[in-house]
N, C-alpha and C positions, 0 to 999 in steps of 0.2 A: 650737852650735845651741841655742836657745831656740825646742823646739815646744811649743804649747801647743794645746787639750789633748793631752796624750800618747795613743800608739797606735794615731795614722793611717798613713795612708802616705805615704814620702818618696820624690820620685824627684830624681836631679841627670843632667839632661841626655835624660831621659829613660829613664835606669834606673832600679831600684825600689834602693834604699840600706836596707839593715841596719840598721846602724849609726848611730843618730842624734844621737850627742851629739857627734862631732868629727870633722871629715872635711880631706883633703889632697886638693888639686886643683891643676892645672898653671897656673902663675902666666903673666897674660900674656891670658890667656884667657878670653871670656866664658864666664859659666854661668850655668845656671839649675836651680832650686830651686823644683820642687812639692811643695804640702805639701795631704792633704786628707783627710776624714774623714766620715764617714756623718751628717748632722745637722748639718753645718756648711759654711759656706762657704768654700771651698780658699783660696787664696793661692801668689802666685806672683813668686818673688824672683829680678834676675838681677843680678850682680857679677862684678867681676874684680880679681883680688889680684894685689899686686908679689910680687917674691923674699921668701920669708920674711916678709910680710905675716901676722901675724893677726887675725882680725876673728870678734867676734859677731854671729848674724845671730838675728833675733827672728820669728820665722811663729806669730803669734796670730789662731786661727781666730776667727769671728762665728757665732756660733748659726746658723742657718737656720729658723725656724719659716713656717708654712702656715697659712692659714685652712680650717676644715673647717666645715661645715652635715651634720648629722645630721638625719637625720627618720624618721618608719618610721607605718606604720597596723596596728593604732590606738596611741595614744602610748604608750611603754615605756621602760624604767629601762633608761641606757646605763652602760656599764662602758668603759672604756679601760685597756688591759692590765690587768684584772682589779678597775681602783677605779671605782669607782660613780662619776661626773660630774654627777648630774640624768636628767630625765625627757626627753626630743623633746618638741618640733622645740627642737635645739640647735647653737649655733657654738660653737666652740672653735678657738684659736690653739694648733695642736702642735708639737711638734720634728717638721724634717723626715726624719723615718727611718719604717720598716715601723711600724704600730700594729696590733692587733689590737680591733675595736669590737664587744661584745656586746650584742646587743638581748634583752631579758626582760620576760616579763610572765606573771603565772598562769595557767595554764592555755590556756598558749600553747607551741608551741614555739619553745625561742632557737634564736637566727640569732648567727652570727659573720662578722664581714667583715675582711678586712686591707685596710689604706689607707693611702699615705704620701705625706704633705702634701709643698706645694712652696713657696717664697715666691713665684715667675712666676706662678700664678695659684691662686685658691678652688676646691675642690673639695667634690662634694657624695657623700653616702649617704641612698639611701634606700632602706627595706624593708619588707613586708608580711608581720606574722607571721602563720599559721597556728594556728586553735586546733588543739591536739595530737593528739583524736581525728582532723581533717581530715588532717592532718600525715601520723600513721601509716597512713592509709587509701591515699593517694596514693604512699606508701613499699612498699605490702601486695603480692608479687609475686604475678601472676596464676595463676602454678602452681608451686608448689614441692613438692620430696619431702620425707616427713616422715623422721625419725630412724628408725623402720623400713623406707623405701623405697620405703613407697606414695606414689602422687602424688595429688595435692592440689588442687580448681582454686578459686578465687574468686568469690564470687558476688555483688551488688547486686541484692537483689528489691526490687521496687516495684511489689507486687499484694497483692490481697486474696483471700485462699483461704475456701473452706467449711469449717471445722472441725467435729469432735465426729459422733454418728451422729442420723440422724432415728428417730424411734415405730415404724416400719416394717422397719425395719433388723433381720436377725439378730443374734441376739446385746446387741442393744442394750437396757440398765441403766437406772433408774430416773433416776440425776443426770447421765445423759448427754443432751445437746440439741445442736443445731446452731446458728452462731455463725461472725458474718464477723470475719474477722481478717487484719492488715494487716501483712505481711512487707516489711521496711524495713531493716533491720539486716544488716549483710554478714555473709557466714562461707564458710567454707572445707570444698568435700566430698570425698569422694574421687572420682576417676575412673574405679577400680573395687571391686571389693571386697579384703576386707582377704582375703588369700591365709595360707597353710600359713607361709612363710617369713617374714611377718611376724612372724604369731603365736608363732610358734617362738624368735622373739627376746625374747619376755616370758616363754611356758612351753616349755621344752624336752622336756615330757614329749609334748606334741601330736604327732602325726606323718601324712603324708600329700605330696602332692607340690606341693614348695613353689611351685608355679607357679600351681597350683588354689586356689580360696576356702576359706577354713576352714571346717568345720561340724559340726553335734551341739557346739553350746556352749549352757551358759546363760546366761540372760539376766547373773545374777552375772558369770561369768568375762567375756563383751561387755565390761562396764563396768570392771571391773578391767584388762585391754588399756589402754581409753581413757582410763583415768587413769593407769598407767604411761606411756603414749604422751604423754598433755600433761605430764606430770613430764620427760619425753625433750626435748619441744621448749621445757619453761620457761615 
């Protein structure tokens, strides 16, 4: 046998064959001979040999390639299995097996798609990347527990608060005034307060019942928790 390329699959009669470089079969008898491979187009041989007959048989696969149309919004630098191709809207003729198609653009986040062309007929991708802050916003779960245990929930304001103290006000400072201010920017609060057992996993010397709110801290040790606590979540 003469396959080419090597390290498809071979079946005679419809078994799968090992063996592919020389095979015994019962003289007298038709057979048949598949031969096929991922990216190519198979081949199918049938013969019958006398007594003691031997013959070369030749199963030379044909590529397979596919037409592909790329596109994506807004237009971004495509990669296939890792090489750069050009920018969208693109065609490209592939081999027909699995591809992996990356879409990139700054400050955007990449998109990956797997695609695998056919010669029967063109096929299309198309995609919409996200800028990356949108990206991770839309990724952001709505309440998660932080590395100490407190939970967490998420917020989207979209209002305008009173800031700062008015002339009237106790307590209120020469360079203090009042000042509208437009809350826009998501974040994340807690749902209760930060407890004894939190706290206890930054300072062990606290004590109290770890079910209850921590207190008697300073404004210091507060902020030191909450930078332990973002060093915790990264």
């Amino acid at each position: 046998l003469n396959l080419q390329p090597s390290g498809g699959q071979l079946t005679l009669n419809g078994l799968r064959i090992d063996n592919q470089d020389r095979l015994s079969v019962e003289a007298g008898k038709q057979h048949r001979l598949h031969y096929s491979k991922p990216g190519f187009f198979s081949k199918t041989e049938t013969f019958t040999l006398d007594t003691n007959e031997k013959r070369t048989l030749d199963l030379t696969l044909q590529k397979e390639m596919g037409k592909v149309e790329i596109l994506s919004t807004p237009t971004a630098e495509v990669k296939i299995d890792g090489k750069a191709v050009g920018n969208t809207p693109i065609e490209l003729e592939l081999n027909a097996v699995p591809h992996d198609v990356q879409f990139s653009l700054q400050g955007y986040r990449t998109i990956s798609k797997s695609i695998t062309p056919t010669a029967s007929e063109p096929q299309k991708i198309s995609v919409t990347l996200l800028p990356e802050a949108q990206a991770r916003k839309a990724e952001a779960p709505r309440v998660y527990k932080t590395k100490a245990g407190g939970e967490m929930a998420l917020f989207f304001p979209n209002d305008i608060i009173k800031m700062g103290a008015g002339r009237d006000e106790p307590g209120q400072r020469a360079n203090e005034f009042l000042k509208q201010v437009r809350l826009n920017r998501p974040f994340y609060a807690g749902t209760h307060e930060v407890t004894n057992a939190e706290f206890q996993q930054f300072d062990s010397s606290k004590s109290g019942d770890g079910k209850l709110p921590i207190t008697n801290l300073s404004w210091l040790e507060a902020v030191k928790f909450c930078n332990w606590l973002s060093q915790q979540e990264g």
